[in-house]
Kinemage of the C-alpha trace (Angstrom):
@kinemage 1
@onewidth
@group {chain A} dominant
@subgroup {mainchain}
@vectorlist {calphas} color= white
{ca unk a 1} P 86.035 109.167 111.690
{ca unk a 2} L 89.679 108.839 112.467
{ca unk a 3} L 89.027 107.014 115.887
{ca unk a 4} L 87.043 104.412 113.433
{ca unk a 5} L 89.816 104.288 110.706
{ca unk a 6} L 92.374 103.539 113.814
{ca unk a 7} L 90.047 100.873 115.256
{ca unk a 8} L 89.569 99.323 111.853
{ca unk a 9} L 93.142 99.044 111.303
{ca unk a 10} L 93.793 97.132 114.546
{ca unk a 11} L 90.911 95.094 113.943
{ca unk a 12} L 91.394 93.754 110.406
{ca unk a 13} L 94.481 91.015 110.674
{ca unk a 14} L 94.518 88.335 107.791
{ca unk a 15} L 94.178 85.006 109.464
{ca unk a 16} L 97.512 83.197 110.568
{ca unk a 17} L 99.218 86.304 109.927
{ca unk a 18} L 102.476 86.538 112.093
{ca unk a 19} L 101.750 89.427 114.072
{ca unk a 20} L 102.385 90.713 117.207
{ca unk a 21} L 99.928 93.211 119.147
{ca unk a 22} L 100.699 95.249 122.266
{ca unk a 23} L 99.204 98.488 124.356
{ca unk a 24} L 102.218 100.498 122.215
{ca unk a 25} L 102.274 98.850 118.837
{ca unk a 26} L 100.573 96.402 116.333
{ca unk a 27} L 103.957 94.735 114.002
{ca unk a 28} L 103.233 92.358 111.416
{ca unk a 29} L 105.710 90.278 108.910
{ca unk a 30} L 103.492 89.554 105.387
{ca unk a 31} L 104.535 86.601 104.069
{ca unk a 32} L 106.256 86.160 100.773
{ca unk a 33} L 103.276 86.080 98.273
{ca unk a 34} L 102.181 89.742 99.330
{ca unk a 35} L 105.221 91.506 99.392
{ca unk a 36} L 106.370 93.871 96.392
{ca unk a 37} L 109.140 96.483 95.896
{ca unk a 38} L 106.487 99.051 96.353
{ca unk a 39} L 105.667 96.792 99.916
{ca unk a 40} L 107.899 95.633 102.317
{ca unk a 41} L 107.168 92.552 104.094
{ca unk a 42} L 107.334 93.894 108.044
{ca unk a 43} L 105.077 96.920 108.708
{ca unk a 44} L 104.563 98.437 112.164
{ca unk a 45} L 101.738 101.036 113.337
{ca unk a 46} L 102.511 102.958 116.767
{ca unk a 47} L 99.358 102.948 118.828
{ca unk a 48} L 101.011 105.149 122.415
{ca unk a 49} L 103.353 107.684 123.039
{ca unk a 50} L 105.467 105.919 124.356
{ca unk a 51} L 109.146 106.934 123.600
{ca unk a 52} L 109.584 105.911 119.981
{ca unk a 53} L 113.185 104.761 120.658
{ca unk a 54} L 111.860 101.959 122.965
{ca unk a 55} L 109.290 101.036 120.495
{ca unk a 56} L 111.995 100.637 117.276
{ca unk a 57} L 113.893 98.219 119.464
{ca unk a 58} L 111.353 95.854 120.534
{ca unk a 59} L 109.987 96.278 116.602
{ca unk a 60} L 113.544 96.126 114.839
{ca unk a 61} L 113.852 92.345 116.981
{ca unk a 62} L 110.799 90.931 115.523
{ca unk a 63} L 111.735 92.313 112.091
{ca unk a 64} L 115.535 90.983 112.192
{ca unk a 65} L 114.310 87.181 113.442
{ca unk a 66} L 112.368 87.274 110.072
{ca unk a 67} L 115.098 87.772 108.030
{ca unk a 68} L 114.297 91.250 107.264
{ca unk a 69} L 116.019 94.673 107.636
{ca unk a 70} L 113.545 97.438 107.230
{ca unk a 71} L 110.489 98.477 108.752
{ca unk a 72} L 107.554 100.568 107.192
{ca unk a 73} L 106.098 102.580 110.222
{ca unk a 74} L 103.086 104.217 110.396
{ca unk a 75} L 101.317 106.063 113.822
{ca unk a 76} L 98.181 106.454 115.105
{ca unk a 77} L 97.463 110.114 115.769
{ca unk a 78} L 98.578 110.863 119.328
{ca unk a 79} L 101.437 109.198 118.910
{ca unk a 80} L 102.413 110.681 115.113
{ca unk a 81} L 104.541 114.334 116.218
{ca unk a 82} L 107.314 112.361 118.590
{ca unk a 83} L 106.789 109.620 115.759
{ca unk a 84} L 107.248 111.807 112.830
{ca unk a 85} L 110.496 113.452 114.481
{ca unk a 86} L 111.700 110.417 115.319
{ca unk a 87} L 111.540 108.305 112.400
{ca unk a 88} L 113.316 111.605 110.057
{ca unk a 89} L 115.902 112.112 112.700
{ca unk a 90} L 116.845 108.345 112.118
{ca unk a 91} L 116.940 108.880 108.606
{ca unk a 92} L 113.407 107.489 107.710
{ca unk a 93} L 112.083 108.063 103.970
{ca unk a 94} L 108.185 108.679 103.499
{ca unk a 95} L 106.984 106.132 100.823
{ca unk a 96} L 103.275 106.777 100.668
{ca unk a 97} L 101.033 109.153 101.606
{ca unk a 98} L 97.572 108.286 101.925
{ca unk a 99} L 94.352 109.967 102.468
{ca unk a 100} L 91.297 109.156 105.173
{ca unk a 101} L 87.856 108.611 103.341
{ca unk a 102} L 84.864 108.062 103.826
{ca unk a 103} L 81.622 108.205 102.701
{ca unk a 104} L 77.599 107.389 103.957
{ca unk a 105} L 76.163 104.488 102.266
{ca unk a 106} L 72.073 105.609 103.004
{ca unk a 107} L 72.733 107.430 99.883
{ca unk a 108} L 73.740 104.232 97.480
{ca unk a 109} L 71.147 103.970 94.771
{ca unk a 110} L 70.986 103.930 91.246
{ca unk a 111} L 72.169 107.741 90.887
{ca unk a 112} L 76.125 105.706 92.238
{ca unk a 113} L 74.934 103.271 88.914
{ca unk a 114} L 74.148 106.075 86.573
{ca unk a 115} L 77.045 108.703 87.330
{ca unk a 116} L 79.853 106.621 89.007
{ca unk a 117} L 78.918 102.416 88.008
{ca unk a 118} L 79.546 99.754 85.149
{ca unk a 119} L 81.067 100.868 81.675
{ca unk a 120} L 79.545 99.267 78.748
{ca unk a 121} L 80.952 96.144 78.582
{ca unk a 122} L 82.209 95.220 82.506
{ca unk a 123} L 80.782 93.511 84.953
{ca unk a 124} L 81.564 92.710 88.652
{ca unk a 125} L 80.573 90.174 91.188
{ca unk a 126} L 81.765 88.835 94.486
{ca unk a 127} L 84.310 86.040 93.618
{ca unk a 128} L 82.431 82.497 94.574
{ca unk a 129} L 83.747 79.808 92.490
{ca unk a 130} L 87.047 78.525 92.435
{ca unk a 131} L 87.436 79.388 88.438
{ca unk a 132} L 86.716 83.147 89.907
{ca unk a 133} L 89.605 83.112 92.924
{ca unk a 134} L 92.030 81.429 90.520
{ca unk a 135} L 91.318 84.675 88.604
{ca unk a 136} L 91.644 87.281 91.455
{ca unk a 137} L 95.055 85.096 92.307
{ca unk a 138} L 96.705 86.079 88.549
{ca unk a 139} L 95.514 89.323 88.662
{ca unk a 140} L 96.304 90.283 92.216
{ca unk a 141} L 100.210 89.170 91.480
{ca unk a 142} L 100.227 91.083 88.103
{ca unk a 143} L 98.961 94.065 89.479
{ca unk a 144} L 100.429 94.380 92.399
{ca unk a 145} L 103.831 92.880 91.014
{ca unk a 146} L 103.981 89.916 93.585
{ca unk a 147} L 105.024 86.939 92.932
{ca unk a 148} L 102.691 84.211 92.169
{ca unk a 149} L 101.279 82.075 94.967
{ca unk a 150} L 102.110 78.529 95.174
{ca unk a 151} L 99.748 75.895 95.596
{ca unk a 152} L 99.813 75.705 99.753
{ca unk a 153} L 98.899 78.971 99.592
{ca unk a 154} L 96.485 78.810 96.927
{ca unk a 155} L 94.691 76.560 99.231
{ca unk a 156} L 94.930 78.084 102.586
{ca unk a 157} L 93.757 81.342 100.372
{ca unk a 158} L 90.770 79.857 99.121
{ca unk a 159} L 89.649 78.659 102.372
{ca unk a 160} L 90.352 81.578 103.869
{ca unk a 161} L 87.816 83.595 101.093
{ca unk a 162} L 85.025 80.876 101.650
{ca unk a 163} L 84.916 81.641 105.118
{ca unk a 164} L 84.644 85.017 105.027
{ca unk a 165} L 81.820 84.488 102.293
{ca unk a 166} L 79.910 82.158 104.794
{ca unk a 167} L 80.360 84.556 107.749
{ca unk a 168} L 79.571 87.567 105.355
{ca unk a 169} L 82.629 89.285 106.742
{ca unk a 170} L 85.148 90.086 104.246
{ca unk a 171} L 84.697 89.825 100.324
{ca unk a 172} L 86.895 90.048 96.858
{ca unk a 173} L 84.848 91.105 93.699
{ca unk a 174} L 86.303 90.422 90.110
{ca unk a 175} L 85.544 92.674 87.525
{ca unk a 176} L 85.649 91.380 83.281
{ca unk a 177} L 85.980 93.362 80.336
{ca unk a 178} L 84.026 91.784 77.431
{ca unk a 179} L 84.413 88.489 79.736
{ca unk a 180} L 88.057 88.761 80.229
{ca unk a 181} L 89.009 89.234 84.034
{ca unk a 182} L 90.797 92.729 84.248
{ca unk a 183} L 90.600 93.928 88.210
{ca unk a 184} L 89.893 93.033 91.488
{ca unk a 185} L 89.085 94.433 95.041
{ca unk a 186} L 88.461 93.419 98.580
{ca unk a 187} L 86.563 94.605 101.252
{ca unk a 188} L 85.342 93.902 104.899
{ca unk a 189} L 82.644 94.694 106.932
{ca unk a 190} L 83.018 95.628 110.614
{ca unk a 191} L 79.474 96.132 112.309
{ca unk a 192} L 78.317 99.283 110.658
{ca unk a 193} L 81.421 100.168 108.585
{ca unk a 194} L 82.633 98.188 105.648
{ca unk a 195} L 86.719 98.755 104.591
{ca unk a 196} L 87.433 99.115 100.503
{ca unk a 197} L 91.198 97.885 99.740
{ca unk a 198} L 93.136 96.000 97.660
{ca unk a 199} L 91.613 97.273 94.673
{ca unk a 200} L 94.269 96.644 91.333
{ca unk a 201} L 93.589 96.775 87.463
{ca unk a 202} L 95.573 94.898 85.479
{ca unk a 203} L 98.028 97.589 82.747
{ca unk a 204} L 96.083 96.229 79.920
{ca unk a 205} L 92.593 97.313 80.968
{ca unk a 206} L 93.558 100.593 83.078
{ca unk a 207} L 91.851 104.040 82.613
{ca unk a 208} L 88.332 101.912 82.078
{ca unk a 209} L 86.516 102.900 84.862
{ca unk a 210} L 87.099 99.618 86.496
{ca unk a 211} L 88.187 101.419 89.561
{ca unk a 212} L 84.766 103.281 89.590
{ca unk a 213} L 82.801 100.365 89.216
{ca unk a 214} L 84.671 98.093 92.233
{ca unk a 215} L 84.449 100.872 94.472
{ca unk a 216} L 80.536 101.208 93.511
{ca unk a 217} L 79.701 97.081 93.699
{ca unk a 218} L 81.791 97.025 97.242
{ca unk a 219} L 79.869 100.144 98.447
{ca unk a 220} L 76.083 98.608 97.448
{ca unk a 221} L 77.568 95.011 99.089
{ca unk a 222} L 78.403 96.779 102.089
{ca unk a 223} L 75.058 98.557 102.473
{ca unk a 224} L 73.114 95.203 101.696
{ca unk a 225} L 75.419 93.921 104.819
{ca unk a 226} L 74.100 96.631 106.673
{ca unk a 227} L 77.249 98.982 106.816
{ca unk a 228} L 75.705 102.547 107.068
{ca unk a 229} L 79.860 104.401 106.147
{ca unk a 230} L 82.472 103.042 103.534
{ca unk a 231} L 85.769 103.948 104.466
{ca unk a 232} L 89.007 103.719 102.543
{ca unk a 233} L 92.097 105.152 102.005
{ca unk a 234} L 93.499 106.462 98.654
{ca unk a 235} L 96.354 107.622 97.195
{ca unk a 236} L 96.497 111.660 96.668
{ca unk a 237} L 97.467 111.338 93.361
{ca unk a 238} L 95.658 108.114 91.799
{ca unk a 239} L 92.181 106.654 93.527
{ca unk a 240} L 91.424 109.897 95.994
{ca unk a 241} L 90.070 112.236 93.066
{ca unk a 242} L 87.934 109.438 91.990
{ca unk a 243} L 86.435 108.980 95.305
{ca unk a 244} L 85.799 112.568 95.621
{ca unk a 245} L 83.544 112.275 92.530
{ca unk a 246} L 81.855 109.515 93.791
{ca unk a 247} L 80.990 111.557 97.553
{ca unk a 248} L 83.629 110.802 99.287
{ca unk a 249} L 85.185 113.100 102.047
{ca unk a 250} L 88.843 113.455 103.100
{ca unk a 251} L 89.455 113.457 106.772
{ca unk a 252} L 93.049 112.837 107.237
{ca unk a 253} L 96.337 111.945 105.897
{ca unk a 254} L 98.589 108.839 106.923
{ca unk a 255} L 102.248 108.775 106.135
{ca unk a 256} L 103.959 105.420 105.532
{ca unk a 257} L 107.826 105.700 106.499
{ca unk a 258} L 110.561 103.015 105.726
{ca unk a 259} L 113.614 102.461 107.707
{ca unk a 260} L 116.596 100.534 107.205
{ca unk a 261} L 118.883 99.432 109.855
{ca unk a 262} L 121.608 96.999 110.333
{ca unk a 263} L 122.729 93.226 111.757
{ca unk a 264} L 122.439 94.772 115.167
């Protein structure tokens, strides 16, 4: 499961993303319009063991020709105790923990609609229409406390969903209170396993069971796809108890570490 999770991760890149991938490390610089203060903008995942030290170098370059002066790290298994050591020596802070998890999809049916689906009231459905993304747009920068895209990047955005519509590869679902657009999530499907993230509710409609329902609507789109496992990960304290509910199983934990440096 965690040999899938890593493969997933190197994978799934955004399109045009500025990104660069080697044997020892994937590093990638998020442009403006999906960074937050809970987000940086360059994050880096260590993929060898090769000595950490080395790696920081080559990754602190790419991140100080973008402007930027920190660097959330996170590391693939084998390379995570040198990584780990490393990173707190250096004076690294962990800003998230997350949690592995998974979950078979032969068992999606209407006991996932009964026990773990759609509130009275809310409904979800894969964002199609350009009324829909303009939607998932607002309430992916109020969520997630972004700023709001400009036009360019409305555009490229848009494009960017249709295709992955047409190829059935990667989807965002809306979900509307009474009519009135209150979450979103995203997912992807890679051969037989299809990825749940991005999933945000708006302040104003939290503690709804949104969350419940997207995860539900993505996990029944993924099986229709023909993904046979949903995997995820979830924050300990928020989404993971949910997806426990819902038959999910924790396999692993991933630390997210931030570090600053200087001009170099």
């Amino acid at each position: 499961m965690l040999a899938a999770s890593e493969a997933v991760d190197r994978a799934w890149l955004p399109p045009n993303i500025d990104a660069v991938q080697t044997d020892d490390y994937l590093v990638i610089c998020r442009p403006t319009h999906l960074t937050s203060t809970t987000s940086g903008r360059v994050h880096a995942w260590i993929t060898s063991d090769r000595p950490f030290a080395e790696v920081r170098t080559e990754v602190e370059r790419f991140a100080r020709a973008r402007g930027t002066h920190d660097v959330w790290w996170r590391a693939e298994r084998r390379a995570e105790p040198d990584a780990t050591e490393s990173l707190r020596s250096a004076g690294a802070t962990v800003v998230l923990t997350e949690l592995v998890m998974a979950r078979p999809l032969t068992e999606v049916d209407t006991h996932d609609q009964q026990n773990c689906g759609t509130p009275p009231g809310v409904s979800t459905n894969v964002v199609a229409s350009k009324e829909e993304f303009t939607a998932l747009a607002r309430l992916e920068a109020e969520g997630w406390g972004r700023p709001a895209p400009t036009s360019d990047t409305m555009t490229q955005d848009w494009a960017t969903l249709r295709a992955g519509l047409e190829s059935s590869s990667e989807f965002a679902m809306l979900a509307t209170v009474e009519g009135s657009p209150a979450a979103v999530a995203r997912c992807a499907v890679f051969g037989s396993v299809v990825r749940l993230f991005g999933a945000v509710t708006i302040p104003a409609f939290r503690r709804r069971g949104l969350y419940r329902s997207l995860v539900t609507a993505r996990c029944e789109l993924g099986h229709a796809k023909g993904a046979t496992m949903a995997l995820t990960k979830a924050r300990q304290e928020t989404s993971a108890p949910i997806l426990e509910g819902m038959g999910f199983r924790s396999y692993a934990f991933e630390r997210c570490w931030r570090l600053q440096f200087g001009e170099g």
